[in-house]
N, CA, C and O of each residue as an XYZ file, in Angstrom:
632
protein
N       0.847     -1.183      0.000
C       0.000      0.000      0.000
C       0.888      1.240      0.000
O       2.095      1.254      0.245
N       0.326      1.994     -0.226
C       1.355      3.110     -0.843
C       0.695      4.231      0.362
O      -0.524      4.156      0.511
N       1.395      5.184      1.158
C       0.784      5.940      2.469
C       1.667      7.048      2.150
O       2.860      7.096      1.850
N       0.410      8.267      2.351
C       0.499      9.564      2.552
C      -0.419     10.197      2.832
O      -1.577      9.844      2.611
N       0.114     11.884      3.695
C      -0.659     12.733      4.464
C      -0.947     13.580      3.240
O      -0.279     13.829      2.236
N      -2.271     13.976      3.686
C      -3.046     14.967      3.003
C      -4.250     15.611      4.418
O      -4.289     15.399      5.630
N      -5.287     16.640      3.255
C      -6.178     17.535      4.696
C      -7.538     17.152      3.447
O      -7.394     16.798      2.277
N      -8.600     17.343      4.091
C     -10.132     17.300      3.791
C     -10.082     18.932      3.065
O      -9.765     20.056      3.453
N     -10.368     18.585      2.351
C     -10.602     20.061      1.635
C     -12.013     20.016      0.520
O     -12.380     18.968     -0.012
N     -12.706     21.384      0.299
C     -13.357     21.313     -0.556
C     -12.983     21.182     -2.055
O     -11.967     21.686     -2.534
N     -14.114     20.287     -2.918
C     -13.587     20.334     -4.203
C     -13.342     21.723     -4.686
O     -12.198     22.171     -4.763
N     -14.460     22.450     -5.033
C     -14.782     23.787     -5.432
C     -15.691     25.005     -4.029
O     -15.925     24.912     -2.824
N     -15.913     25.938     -5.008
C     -16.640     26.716     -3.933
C     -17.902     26.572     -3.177
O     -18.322     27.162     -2.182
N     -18.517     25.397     -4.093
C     -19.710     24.778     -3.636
C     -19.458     24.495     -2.013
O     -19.892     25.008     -0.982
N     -18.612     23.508     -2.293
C     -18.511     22.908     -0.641
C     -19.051     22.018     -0.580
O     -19.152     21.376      0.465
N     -19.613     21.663     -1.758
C     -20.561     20.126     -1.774
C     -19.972     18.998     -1.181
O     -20.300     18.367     -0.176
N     -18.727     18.801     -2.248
C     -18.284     17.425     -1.961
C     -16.500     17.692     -0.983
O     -15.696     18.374     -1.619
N     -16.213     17.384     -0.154
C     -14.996     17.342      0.976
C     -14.547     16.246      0.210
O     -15.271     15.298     -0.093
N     -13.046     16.398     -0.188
C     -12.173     15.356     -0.964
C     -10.529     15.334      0.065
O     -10.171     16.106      0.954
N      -9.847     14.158     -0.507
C      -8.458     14.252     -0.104
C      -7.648     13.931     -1.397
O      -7.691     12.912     -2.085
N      -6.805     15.196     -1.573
C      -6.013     15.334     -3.055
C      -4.790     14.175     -2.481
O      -4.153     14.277     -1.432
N      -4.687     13.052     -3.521
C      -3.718     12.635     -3.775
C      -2.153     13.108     -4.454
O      -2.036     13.414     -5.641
N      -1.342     13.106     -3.765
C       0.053     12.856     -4.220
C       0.232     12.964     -6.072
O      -0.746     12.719     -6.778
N       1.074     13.207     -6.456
C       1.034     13.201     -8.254
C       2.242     11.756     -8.037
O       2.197     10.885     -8.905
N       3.189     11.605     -6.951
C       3.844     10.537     -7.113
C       3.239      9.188     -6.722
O       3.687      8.067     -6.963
N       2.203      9.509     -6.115
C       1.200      8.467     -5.601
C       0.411      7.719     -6.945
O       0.545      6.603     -7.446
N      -0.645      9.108     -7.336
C      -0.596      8.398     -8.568
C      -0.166      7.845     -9.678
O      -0.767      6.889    -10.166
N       1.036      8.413    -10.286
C       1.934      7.552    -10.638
C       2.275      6.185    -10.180
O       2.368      5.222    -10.941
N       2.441      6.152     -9.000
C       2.848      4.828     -8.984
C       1.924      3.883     -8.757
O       2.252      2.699     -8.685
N       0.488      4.347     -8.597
C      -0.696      3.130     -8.854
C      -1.049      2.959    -10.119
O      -1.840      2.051    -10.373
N      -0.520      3.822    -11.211
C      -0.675      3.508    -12.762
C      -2.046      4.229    -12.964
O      -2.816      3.476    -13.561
N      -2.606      5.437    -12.665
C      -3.779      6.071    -12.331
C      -4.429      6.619    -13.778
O      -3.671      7.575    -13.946
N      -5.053      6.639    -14.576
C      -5.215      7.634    -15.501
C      -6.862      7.585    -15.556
O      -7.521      6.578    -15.817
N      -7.196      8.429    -15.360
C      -8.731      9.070    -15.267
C      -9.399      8.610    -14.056
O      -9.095      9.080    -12.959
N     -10.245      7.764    -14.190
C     -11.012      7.105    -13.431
C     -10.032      5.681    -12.758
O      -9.441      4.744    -13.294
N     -10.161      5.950    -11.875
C      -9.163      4.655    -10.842
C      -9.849      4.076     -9.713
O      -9.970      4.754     -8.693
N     -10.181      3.237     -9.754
C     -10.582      2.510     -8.116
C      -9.539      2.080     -8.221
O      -8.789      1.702     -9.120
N      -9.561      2.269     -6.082
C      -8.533      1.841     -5.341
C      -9.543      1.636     -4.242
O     -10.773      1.678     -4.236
N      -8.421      1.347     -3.093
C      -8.917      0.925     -1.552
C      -7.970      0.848     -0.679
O      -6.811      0.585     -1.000
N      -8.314      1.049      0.417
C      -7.268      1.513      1.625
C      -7.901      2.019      2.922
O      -9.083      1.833      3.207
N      -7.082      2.627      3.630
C      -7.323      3.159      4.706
C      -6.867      4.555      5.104
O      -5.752      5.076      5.094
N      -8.436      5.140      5.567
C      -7.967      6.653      6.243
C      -8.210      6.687      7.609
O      -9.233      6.365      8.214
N      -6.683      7.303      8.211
C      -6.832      7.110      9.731
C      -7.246      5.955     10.049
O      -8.010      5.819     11.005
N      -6.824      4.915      9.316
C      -7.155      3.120      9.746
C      -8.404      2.836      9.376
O      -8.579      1.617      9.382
N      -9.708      3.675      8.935
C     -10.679      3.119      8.514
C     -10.618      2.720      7.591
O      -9.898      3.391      6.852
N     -11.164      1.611      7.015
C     -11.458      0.966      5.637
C     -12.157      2.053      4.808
O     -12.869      2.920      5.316
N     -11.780      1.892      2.865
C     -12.484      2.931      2.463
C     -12.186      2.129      0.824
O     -11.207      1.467      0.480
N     -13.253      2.438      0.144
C     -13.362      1.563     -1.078
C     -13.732      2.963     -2.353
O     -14.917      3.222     -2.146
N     -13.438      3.500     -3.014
C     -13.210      4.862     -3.513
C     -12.846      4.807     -5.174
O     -11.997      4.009     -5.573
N     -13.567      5.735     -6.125
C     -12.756      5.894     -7.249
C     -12.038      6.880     -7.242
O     -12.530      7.865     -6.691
N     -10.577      7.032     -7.846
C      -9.814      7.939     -8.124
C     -10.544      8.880     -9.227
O     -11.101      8.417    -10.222
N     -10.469     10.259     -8.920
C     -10.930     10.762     -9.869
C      -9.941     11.811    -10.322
O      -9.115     12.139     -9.470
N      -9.856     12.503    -11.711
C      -9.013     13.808    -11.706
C      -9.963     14.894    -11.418
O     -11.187     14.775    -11.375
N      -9.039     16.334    -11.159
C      -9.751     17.175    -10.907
C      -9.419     18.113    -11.883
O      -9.387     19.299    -11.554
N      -9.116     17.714    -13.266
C      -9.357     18.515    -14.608
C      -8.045     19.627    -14.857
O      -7.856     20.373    -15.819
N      -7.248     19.442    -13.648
C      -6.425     20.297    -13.864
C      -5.244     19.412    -13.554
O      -4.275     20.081    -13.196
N      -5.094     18.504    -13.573
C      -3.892     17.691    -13.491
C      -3.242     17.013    -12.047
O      -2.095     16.634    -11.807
N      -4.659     17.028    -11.066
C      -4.556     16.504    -10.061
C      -5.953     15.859     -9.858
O      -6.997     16.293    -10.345
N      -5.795     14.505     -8.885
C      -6.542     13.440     -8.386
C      -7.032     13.745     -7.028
O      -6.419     14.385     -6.174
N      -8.497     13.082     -6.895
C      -8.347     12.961     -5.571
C      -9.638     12.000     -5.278
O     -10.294     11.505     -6.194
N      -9.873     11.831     -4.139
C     -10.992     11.133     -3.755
C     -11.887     11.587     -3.145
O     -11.597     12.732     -2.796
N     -13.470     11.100     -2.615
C     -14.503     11.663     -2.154
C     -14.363     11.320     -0.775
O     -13.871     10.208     -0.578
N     -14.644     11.935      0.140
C     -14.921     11.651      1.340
C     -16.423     12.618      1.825
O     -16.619     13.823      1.980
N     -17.437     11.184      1.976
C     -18.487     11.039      2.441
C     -19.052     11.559      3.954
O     -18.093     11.569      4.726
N     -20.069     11.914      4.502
C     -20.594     12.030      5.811
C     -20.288     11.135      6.732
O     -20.090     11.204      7.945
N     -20.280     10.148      5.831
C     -20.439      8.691      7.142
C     -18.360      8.466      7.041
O     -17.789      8.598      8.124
N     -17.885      8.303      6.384
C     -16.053      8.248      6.383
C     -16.089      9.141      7.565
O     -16.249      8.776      8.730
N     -15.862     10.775      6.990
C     -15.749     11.593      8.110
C     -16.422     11.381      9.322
O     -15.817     11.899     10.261
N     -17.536     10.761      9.663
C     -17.416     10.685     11.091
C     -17.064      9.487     11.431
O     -16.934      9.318     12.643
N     -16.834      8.452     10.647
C     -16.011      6.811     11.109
C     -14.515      7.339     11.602
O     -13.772      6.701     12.347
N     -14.196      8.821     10.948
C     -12.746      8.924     11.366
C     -12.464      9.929     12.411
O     -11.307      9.952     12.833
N     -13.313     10.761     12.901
C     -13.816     11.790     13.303
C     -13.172     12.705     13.198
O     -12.627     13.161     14.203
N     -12.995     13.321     11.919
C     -12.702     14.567     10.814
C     -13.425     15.375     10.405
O     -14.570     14.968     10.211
N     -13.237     16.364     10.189
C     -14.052     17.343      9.311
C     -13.012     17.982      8.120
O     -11.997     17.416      7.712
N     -13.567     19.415      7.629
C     -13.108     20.043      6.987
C     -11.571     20.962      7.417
O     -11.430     21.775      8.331
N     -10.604     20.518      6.461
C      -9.548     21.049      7.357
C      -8.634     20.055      8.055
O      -7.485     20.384      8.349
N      -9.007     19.118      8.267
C      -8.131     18.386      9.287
C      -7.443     17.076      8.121
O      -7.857     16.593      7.067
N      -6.367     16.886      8.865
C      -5.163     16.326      8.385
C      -5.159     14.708      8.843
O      -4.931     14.185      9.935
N      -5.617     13.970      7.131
C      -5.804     12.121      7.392
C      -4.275     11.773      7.114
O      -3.461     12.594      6.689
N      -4.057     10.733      7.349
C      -3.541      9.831      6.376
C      -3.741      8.694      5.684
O      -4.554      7.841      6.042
N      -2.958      8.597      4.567
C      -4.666      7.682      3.727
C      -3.177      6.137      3.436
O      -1.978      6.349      3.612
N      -3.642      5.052      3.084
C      -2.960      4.056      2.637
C      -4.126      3.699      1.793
O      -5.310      3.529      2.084
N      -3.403      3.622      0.535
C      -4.109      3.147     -0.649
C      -3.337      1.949     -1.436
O      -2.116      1.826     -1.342
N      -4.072      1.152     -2.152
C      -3.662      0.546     -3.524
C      -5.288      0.652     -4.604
O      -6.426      1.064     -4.377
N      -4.522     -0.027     -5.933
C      -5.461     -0.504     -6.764
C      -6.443     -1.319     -6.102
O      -6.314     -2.052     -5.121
N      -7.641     -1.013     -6.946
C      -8.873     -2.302     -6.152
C      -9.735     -2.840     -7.711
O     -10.418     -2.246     -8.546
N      -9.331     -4.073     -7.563
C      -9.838     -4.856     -9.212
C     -11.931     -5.165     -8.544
O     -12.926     -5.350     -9.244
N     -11.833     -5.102     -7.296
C     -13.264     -5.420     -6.963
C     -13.409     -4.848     -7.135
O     -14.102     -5.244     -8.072
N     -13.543     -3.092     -7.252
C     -14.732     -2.258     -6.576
C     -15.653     -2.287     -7.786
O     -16.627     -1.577     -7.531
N     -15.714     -2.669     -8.653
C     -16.457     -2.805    -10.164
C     -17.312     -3.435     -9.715
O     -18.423     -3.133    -10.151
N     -17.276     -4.371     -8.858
C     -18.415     -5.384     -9.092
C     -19.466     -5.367     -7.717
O     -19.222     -5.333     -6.511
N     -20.803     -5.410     -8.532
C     -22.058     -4.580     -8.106
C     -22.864     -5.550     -7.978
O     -23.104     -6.084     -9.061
N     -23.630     -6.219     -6.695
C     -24.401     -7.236     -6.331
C     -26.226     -6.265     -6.323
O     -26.540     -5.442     -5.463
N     -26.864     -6.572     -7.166
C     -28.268     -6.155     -7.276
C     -29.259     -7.259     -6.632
O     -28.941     -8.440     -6.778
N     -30.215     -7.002     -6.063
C     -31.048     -7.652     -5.284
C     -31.881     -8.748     -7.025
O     -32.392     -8.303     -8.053
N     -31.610    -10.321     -6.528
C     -32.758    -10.764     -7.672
C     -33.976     -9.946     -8.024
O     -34.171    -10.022     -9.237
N     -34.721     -9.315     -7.512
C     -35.756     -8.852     -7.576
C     -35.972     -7.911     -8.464
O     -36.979     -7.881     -9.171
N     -34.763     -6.811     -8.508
C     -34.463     -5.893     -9.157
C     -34.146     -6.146    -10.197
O     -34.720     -5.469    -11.050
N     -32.962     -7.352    -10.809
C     -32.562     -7.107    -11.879
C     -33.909     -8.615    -12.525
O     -33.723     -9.108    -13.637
N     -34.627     -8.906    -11.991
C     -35.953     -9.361    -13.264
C     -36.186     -7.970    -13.516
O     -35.635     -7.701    -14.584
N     -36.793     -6.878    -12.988
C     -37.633     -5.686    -13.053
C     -36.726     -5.072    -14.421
O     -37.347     -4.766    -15.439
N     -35.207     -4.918    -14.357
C     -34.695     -4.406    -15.192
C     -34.355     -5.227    -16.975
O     -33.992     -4.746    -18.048
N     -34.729     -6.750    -16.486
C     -34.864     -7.470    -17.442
C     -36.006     -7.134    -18.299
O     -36.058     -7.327    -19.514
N     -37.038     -6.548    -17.464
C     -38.522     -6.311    -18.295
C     -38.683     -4.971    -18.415
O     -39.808     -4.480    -18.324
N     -37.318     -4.035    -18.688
C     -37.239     -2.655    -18.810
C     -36.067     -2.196    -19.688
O     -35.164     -1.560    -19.144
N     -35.990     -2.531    -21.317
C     -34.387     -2.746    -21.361
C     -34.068     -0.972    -21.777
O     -33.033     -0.893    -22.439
N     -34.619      0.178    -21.566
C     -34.242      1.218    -21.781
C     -33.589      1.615    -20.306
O     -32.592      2.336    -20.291
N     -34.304      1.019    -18.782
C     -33.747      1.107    -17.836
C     -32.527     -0.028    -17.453
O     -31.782      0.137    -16.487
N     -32.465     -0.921    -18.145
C     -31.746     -1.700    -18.476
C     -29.930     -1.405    -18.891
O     -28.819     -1.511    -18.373
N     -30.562     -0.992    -20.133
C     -29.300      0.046    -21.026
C     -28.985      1.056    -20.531
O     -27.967      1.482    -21.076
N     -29.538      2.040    -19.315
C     -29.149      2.862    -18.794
C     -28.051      2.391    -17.308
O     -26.907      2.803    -17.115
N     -28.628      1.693    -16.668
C     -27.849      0.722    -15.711
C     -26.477      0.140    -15.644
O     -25.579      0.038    -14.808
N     -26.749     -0.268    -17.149
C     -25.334     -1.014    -17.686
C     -24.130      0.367    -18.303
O     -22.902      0.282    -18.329
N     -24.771      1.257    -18.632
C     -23.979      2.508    -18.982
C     -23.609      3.033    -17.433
O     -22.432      3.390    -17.398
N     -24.103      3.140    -16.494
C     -23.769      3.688    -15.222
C     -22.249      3.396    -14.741
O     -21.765      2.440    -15.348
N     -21.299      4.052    -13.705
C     -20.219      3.762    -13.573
C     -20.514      2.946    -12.446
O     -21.629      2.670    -12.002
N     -19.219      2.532    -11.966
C     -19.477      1.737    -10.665
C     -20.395      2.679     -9.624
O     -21.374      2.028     -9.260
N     -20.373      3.650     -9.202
C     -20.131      4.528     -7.875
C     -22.117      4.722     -8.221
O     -22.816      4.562     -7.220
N     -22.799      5.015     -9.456
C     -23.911      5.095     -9.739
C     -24.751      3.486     -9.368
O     -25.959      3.414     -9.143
N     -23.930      2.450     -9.372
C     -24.691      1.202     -9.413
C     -24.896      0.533     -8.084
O     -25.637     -0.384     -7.728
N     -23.623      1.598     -7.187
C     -23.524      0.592     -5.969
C     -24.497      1.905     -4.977
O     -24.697      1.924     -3.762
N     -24.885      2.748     -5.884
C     -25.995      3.911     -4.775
C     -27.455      2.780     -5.094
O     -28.178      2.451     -4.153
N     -27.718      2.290     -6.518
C     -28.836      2.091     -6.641
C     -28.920      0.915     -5.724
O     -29.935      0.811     -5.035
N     -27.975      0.016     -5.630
C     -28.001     -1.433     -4.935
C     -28.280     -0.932     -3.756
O     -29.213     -1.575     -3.275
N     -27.717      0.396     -2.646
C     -27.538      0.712     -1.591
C     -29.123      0.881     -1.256
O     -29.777      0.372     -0.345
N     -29.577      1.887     -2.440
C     -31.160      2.438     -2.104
C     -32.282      1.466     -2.054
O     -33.384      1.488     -1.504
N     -31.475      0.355     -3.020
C     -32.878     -0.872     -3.133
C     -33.449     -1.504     -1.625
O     -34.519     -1.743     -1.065
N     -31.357     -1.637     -1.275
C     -31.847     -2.723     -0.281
C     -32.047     -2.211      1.266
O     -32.523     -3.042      2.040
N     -31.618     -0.500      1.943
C     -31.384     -0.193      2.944
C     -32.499      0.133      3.602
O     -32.640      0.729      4.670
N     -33.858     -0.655      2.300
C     -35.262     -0.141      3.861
C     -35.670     -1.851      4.036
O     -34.876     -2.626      3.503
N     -36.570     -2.304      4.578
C     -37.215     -3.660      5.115
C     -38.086     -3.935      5.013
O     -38.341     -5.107      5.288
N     -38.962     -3.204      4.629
C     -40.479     -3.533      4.640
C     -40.493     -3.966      2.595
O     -39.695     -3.649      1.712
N     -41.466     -4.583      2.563
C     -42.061     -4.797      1.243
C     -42.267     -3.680      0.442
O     -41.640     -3.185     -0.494
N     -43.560     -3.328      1.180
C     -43.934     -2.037      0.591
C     -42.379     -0.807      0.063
O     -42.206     -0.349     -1.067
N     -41.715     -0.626      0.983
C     -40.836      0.453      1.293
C     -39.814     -0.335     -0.445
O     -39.185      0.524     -1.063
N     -39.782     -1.035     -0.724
C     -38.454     -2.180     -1.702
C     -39.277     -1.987     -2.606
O     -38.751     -1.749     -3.692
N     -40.943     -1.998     -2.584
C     -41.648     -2.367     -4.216
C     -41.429     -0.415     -4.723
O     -41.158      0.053     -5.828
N     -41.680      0.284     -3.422
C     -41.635      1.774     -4.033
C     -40.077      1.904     -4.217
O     -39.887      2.262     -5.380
N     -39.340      1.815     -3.802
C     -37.962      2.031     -4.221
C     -37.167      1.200     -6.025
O     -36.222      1.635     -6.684
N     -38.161     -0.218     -6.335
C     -37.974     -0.688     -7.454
C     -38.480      0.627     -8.394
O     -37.684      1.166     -9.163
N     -39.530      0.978     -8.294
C     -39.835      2.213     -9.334
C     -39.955      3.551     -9.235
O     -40.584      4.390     -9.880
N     -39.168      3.595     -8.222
C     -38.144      4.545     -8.285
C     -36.810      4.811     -8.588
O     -36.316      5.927     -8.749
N     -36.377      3.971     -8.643
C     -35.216      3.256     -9.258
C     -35.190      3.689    -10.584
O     -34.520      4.594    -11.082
N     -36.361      2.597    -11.326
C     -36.423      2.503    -12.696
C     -36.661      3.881    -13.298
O     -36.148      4.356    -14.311
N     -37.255      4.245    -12.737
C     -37.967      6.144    -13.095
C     -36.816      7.024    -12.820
O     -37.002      8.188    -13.176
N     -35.578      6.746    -12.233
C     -34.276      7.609    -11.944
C     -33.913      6.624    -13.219
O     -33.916      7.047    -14.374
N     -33.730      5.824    -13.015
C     -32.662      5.281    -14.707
C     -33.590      5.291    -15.961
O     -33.114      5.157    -17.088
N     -34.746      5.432    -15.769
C     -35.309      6.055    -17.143
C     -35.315      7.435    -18.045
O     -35.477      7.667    -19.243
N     -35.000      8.418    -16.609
C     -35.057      9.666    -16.633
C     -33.363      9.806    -17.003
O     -32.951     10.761    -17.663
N     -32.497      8.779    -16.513
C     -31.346      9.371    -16.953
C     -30.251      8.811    -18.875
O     -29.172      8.990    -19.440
N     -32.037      7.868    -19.112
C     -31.957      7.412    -20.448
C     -32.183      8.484    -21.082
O     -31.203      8.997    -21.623
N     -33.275      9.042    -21.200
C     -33.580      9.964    -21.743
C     -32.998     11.457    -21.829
O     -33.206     12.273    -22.727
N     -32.203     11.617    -20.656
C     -31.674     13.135    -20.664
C     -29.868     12.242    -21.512
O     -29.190     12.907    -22.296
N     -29.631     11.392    -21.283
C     -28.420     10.640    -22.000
C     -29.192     11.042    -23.551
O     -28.645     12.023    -24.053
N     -29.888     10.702    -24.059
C     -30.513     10.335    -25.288
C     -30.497     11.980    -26.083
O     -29.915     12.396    -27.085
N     -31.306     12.541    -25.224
C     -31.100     13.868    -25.278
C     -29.922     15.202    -25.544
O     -30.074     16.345    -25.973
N     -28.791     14.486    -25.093
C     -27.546     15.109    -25.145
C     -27.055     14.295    -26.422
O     -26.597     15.082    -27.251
N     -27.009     13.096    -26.807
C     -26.737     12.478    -27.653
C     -27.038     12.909    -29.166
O     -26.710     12.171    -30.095
């Protein structure tokens, strides 16, 4: 694993998303170019992440609500991260239930399969994180109605 210090900083002025800029020798030496999953540890927590660039010739990663308080960080404060490559993080377990629904939907279908990892493992997250029936049958079409809607605005730009 490859280890270095960095701080939580905002991407842009938004403030939306809190990232930690990777190293340029870091990435280099994980063989990084555009889009990269990796995995590692910040401040010893486990963390499963795509590398992303930030358009100007530096990388970095997302750090989430729930990371920051597994590590108890905020904005500003100084992790250290241990990373490598991660050949799993691609692969996306969908509830049976869901992918018949998407079998009998192939525009939500074709939209799904175009999604990156980080889009497939929110939908898997949203399918399965309520319990009730009811709560899983409204979340299936809602689902489908977010990946239909993002066929069409795809289609649209196209």
């Amino acid at each position: 694993m490859l280890r270095f210090e960095s701080s939580i900083t905002n991407f842009n002025e938004n403030g939306i998303w809190k990232i930690v800029m990777v190293p340029p020798e870091v990435v280099e030496a994980l063989g990084a170019k555009t889009r990269f999953d990796v995995r590692g540890l910040i401040d010893g927590v486990p963390f499963q992440r795509t590398l992303l660039s930030d358009g100007h010739g530096g990388y970095f990663i997302v750090t989430n609500a729930d990371m920051r308080r597994r590590i108890g960080k905020g904005l500003g404060s100084p992790v250290i991260v241990e990373m490598e490559p991660d050949e799993t993080y691609k692969v996306v377990e969908l509830p049976d239930y869901f992918e018949e629904e998407l079998d009998q939907n192939p525009v939500a279908k074709a939209a799904y399969e175009k999604c990156p990892p980080s889009s497939k493992r929110w939908i898997a997250q949203y399918l399965t994180e309520v319990k009730s029936l009811d709560a899983k049958a409204n979340r299936v079409v809602k689902a489908l109605e977010i990946l239909e809607t993002w066929a069409a605005r795809h289609k649209n730009k196209g």
